[in-house]
MIDRENMAR-89430 format. One record per residue: x, y, z of N, C-alpha, C in turn; residue number from 0. Coordinates in steps of 0.001 Angstrom, whole numbers, plus 500000, padded with zeros to 6 digits. Layout:
! MIDRENMAR-89430
MITI     n.c1     n.c2     n.c3    ca.c1    ca.c2    ca.c3     c.c1     c.c2     c.c3   resi
MITI        X        Y        Z        X        Y        Z        X        Y        Z    NUM
...
***
This chain:
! MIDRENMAR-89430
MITI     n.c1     n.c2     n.c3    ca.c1    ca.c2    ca.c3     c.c1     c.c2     c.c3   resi
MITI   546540   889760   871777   547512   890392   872675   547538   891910   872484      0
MITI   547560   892297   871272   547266   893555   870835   545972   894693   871671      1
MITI   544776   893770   871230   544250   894477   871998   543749   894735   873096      2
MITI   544534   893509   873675   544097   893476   875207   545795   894615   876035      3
MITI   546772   894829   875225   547266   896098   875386   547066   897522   875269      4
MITI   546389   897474   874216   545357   898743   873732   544317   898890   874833      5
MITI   543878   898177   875649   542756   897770   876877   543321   898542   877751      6
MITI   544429   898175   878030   545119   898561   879537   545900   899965   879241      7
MITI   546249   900129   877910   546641   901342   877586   545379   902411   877922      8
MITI   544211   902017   877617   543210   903474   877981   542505   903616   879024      9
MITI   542847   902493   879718   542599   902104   881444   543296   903093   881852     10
MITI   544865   903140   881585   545516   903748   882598   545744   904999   881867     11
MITI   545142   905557   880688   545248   907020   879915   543862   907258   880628     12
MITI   542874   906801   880958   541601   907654   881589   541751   908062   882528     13
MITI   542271   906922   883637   542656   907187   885186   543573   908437   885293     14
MITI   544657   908583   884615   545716   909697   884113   545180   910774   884030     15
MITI   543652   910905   883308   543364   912206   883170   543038   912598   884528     16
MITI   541790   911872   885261   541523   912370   886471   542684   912841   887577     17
MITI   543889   912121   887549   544693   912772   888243   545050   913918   887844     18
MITI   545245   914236   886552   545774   915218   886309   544510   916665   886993     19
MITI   543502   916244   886391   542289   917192   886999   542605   917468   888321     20
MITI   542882   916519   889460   542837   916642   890544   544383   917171   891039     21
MITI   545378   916715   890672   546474   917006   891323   547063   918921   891419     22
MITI   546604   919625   890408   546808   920770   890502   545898   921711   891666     23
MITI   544329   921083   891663   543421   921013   892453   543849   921477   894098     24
MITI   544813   919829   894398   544967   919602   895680   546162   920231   896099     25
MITI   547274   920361   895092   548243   921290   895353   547809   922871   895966     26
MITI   547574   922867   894648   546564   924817   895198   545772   924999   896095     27
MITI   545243   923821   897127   543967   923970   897396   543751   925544   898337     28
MITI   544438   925479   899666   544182   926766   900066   544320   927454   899058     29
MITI   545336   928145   897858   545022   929510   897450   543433   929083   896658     30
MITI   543483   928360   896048   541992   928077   895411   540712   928700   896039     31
MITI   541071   928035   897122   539552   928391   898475   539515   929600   898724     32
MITI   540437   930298   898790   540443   931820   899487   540161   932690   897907     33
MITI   540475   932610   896662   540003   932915   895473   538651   932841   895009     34
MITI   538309   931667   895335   536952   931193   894882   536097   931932   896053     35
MITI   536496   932790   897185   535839   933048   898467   534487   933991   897988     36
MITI   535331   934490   896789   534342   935862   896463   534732   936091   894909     37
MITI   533537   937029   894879   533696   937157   893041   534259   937841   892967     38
MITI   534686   939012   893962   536542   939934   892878   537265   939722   892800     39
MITI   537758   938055   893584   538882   937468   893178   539147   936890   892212     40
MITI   537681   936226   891237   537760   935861   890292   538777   935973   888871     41
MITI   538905   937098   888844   539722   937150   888065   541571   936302   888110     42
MITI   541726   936417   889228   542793   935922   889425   542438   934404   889822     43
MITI   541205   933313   890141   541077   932078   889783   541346   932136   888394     44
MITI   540865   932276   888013   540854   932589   886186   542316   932047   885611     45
MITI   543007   933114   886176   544248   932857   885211   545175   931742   886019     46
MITI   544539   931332   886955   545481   929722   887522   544625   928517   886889     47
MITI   543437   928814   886503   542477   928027   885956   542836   927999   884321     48
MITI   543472   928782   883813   543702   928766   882083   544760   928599   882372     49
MITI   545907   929163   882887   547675   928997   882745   548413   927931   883379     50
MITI   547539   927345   884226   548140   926019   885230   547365   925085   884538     51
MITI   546387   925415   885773   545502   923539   885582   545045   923432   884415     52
MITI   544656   924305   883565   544078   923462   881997   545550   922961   881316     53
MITI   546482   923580   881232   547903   923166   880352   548341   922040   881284     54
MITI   548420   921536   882615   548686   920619   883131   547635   919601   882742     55
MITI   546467   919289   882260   545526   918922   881785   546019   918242   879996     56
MITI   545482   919092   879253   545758   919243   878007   547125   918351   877941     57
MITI   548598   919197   878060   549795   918890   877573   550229   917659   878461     58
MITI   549732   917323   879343   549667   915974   880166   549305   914607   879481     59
MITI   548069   914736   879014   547156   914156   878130   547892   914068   876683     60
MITI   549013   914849   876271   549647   914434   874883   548349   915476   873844     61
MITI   547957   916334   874809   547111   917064   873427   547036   918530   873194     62
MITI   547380   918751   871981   548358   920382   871664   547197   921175   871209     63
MITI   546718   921795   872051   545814   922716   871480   546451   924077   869962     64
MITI   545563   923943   869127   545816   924398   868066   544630   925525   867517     65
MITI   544949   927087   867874   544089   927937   867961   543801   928779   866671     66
MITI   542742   928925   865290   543025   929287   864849   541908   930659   864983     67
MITI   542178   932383   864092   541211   932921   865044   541219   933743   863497     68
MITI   539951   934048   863048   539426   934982   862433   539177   936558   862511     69
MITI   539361   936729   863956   538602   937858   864721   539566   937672   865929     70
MITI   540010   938343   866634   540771   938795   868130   540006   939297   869262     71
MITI   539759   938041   870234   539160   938972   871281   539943   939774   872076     72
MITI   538743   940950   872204   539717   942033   872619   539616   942125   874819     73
MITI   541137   942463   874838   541096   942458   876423   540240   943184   877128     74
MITI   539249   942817   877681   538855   943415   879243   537013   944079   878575     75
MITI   536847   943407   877394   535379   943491   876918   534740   942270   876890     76
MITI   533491   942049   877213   532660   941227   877532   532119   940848   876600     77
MITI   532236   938998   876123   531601   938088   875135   530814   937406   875409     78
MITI   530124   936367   874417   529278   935437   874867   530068   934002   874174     79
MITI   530495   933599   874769   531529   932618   874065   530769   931593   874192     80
MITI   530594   930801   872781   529762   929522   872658   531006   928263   871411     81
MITI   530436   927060   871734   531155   926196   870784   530498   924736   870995     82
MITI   530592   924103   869868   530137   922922   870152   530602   922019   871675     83
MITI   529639   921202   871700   530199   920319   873173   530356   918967   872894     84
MITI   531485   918198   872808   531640   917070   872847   532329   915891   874155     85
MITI   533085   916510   874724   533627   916099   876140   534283   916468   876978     86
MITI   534773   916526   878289   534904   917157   879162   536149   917786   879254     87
MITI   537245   917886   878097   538180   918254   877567   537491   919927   877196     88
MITI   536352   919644   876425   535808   921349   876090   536004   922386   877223     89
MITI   536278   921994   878132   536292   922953   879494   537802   923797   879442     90
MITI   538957   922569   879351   540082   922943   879556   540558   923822   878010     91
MITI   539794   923551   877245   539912   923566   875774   539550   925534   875412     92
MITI   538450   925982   876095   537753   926883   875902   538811   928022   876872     93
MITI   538925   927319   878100   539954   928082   878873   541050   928712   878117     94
MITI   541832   928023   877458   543073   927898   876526   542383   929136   875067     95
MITI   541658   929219   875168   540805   930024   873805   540605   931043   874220     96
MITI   540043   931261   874987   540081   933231   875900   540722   933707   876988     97
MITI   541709   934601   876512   542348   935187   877738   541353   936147   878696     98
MITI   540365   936473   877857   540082   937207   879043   538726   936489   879886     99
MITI   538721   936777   881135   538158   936103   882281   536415   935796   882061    100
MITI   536298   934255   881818   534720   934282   881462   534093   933272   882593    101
MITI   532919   933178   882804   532213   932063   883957   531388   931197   883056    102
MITI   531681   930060   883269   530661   928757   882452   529866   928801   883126    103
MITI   528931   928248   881959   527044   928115   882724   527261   926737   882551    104
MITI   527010   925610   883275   527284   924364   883504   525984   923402   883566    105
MITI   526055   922502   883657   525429   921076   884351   525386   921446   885323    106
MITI   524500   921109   886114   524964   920725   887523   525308   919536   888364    107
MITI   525343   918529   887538   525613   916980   887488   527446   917537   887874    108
MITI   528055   917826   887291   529450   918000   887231   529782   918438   888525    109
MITI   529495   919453   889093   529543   919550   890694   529673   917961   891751    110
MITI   529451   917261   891419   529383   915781   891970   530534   915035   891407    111
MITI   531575   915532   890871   532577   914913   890638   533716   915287   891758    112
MITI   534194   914399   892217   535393   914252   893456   536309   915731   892957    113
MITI   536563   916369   894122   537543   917446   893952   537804   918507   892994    114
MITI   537186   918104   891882   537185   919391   890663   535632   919893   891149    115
MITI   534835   918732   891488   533424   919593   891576   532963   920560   892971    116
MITI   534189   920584   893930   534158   921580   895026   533972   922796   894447    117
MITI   535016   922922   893589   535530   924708   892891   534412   924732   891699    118
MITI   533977   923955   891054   533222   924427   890245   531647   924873   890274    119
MITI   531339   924195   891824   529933   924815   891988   529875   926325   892566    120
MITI   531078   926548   892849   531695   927903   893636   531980   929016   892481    121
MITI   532594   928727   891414   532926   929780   890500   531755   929218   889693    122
MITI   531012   928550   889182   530652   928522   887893   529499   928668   888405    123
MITI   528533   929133   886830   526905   928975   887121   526214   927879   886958    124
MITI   525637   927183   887864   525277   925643   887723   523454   925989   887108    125
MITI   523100   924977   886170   521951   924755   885867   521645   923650   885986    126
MITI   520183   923488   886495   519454   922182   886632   518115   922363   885129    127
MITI   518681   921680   883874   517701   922173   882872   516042   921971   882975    128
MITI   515912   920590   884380   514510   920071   884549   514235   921101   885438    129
MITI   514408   922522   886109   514116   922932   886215   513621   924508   886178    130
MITI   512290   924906   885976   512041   926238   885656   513010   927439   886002    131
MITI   512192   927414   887612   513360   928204   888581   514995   928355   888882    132
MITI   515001   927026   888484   516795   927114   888051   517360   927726   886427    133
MITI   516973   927607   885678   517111   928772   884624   516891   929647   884553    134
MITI   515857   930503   885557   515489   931718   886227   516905   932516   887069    135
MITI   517132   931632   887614   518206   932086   888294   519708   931881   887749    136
MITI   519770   931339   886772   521143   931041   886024   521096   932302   885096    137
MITI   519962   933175   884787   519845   934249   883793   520173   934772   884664    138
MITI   519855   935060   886261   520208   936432   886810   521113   936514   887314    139
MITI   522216   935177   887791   523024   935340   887744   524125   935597   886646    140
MITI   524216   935179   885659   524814   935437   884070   524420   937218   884092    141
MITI   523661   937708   884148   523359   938826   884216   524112   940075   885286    142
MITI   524309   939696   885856   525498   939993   887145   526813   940196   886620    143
MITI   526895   938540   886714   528742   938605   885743   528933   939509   884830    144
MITI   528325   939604   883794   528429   940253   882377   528194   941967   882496    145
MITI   527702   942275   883707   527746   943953   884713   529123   943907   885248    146
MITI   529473   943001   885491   530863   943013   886314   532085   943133   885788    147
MITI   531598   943040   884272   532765   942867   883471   532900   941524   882359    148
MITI   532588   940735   883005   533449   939019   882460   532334   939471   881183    149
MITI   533255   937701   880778   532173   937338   879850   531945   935949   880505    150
MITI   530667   935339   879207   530180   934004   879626   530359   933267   878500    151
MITI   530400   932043   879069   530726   930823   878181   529235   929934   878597    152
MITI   529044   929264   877156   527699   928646   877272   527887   927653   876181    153
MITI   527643   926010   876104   527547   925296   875057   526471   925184   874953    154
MITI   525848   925771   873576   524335   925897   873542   523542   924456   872936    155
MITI   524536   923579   872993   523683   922354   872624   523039   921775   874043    156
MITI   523189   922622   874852   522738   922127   876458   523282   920895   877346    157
MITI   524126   919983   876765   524869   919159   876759   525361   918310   875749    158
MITI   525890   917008   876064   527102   916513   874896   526015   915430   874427    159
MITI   525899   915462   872586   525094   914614   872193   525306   913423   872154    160
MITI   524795   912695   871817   524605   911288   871049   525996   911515   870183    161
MITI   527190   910523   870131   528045   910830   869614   527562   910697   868117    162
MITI   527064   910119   867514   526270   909804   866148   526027   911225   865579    163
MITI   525770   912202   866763   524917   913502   866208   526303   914419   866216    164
MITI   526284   915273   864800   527409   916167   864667   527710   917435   865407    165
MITI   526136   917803   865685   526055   918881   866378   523977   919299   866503    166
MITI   524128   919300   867570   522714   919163   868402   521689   920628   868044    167
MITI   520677   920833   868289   519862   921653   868369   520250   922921   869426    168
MITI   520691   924259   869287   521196   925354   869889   519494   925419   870927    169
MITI   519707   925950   872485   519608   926466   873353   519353   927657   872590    170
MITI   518103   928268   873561   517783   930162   873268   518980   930558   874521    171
MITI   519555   930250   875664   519848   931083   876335   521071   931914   876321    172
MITI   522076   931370   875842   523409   932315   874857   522422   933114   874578    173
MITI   521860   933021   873510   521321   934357   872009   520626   935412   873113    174
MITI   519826   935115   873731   518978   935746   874716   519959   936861   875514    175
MITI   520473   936291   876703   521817   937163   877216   522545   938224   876238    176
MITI   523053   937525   874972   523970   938326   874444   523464   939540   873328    177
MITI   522078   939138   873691   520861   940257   872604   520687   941345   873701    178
MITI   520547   940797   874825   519956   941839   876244   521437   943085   876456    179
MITI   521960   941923   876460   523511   942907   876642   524495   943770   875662    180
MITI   523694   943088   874862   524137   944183   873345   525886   943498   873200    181
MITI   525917   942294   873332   527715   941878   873447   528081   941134   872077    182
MITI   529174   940973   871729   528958   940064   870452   529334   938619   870867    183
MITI   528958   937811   869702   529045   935882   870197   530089   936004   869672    184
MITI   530637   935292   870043   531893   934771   869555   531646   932717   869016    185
MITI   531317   932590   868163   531266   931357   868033   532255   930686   867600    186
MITI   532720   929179   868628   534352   928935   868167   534153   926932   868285    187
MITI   534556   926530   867315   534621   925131   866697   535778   924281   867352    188
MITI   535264   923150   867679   536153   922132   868581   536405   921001   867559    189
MITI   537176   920886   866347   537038   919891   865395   537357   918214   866000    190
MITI   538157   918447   867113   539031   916936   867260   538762   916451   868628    191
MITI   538142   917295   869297   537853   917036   870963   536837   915562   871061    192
MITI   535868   915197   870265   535319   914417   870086   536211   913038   869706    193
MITI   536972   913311   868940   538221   911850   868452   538998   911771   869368    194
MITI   539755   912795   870160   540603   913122   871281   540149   911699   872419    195
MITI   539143   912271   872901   538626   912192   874422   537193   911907   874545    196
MITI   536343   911454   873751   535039   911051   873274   534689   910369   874846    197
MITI   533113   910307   875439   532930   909334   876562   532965   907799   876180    198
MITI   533499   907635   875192   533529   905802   874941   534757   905507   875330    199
MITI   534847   904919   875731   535995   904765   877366   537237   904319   876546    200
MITI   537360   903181   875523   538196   902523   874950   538234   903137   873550    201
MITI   538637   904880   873693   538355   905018   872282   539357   906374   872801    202
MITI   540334   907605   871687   540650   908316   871909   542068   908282   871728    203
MITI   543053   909329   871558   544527   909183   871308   545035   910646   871353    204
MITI   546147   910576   871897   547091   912176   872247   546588   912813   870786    205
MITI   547502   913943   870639   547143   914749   869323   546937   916245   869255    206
MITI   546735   916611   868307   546044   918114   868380   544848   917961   868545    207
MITI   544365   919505   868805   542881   919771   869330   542704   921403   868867    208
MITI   542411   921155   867485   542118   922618   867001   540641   923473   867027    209
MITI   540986   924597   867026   540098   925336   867321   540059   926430   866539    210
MITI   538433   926950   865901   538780   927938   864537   537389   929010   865499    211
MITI   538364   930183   865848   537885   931017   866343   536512   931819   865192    212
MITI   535711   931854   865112   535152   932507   863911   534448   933960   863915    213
MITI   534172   934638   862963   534084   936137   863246   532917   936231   864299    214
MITI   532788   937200   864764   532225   937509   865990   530785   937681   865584    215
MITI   529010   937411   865744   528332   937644   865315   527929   938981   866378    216
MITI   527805   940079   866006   527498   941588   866859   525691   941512   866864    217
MITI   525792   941736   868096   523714   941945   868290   523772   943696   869007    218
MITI   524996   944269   868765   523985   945903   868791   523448   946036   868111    219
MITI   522127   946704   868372   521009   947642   868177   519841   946147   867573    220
MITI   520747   945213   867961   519332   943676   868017   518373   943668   868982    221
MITI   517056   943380   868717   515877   943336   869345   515798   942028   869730    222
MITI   515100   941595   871104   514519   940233   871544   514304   939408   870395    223
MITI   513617   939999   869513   513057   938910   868600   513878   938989   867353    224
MITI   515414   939073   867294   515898   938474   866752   516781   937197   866770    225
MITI   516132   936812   868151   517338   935586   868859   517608   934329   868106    226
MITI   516275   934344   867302   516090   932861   866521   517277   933369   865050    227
MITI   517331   933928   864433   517969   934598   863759   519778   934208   863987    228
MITI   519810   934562   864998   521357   934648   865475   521803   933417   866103    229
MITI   520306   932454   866421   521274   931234   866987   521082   930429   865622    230
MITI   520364   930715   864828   520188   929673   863442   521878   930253   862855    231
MITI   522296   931331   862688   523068   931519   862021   524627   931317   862920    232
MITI   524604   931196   864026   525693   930655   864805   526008   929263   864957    233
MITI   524513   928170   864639   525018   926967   864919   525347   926654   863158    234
MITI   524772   927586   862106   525307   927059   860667   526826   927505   860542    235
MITI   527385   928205   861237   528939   928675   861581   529681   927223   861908    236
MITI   529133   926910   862582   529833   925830   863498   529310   924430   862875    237
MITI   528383   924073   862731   528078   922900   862006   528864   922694   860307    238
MITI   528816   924031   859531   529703   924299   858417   531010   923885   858226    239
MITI   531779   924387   859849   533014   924075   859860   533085   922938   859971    240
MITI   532470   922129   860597   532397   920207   861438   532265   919993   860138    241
MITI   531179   919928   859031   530998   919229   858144   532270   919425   857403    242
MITI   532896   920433   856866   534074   920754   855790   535548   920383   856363    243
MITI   535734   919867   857789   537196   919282   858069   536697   918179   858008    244
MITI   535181   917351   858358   534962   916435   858490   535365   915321   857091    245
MITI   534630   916442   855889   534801   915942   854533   536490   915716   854132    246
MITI   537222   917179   854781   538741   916351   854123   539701   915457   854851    247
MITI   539012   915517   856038   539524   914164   856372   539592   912936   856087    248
MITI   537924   912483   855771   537403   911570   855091   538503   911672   853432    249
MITI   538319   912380   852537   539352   912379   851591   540370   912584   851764    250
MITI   541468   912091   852671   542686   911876   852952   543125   910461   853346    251
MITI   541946   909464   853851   542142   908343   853823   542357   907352   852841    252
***
């Protein structure tokens, strides 16, 4: 009986989320559309996209984002914001982590989701990884934004692993961008998003969802060929942290 309540309990906590995704969506929709029309409005999608719909998201869901930060990003300068990827919570999660206005480099699978994926093929940079020419053009567009001001957000594991795997093999294209642009990474750790909201359907629970902002790795006066350099030492940032909450958790049981 138990767990055929526990069944119907995450039946109707999954379905829950998608509304929540969608209902701020359909409320806003005209101002949305006329925002998303063009990129100088961007900025102001932005902050209905972090101050509304992600906290209607998140605090809906029973989950308290918990920010901790080493380093302060500073307003109205341009980052390369990277963090592990575990589930589709990282979106609303990352929002909640930088105030100032950044564009995700995406899937392009996600665009095909009912009503969130209208606005997101519109503001965000979509990649198709099977293809050449589409990473061609996800650099030149990323390249644009980051002239314009913003910053970019990129999960350099290229998508969400094998849940088994702690943290995946880093992507050159963060390190690349943020070497060209002389910007610093900001590399920032998702410890609980994976236990939260994992894709195993019957698995997950309200909670916190902390986040350990970590010092900024700086690539002025870095050359092309130090990219391998800076993504080896950004994913040992982040894999470091996973392993060392991982361990005292485990010794608290």
């Amino acid at each position: 009986m138990i767990k055929l309540l526990k069944g119907v309990f995450y039946i109707i906590w999954r379905i829950w989320f998608y509304v929540l995704v969608a209902i701020p969506i359909i409320v806003l929709f005209p101002i949305l559309v006329i925002l998303s029309s063009s990129e100088k409005f961007y900025p102001q999608f932005f902050w209905i996209a972090r101050n509304i719909w992600a906290n209607i998201i998140l605090y809906g869901m029973g989950f308290i984002p918990l920010i901790k930060k080493e380093q302060k990003i500073v307003k109205g300068k341009s980052y390369m914001l990277i963090a592990n990827h575990t589930c589709m919570t990282d979106i609303m999660l990352m929002l909640k982590a930088s105030k100032n206005p950044f564009v995700f480099v995406g899937k392009k699978e996600l665009a095909k989701i009912p009503v969130f994926g209208f606005f997101y093929k519109r503001v965000c940079i979509l990649v198709d990884r099977e293809n050449a020419r589409s990473r061609s053009t996800v650099y030149l567009r990323a390249q644009r934004r980051l002239k314009q001001g913003l910053s970019i957000c990129i999960f350099p594991e290229g998508g969400v692993p094998d849940e088994k795997v702690l943290l995946d093999d880093f992507k050159d294209g963060a390190f690349r961008l943020a070497i060209e642009h002389q910007i610093p990474i900001v590399p920032m750790t998702f410890l609980d998003n994976k236990k939260r909201f994992s894709y195993n359907f019957f698995s997950g629970s309200p909670g916190r969802m902390r986040v350990k902002i970590h010092r900024f790795i700086e690539t002025a006066g870095l050359q092309p060929d130090s990219k391998e350099k800076i993504k080896t030492q950004a994913r040992e940032i982040i894999y470091n942290e996973l392993v060392s909450k991982t361990k005292k958790s485990v010794s608290k049981i």
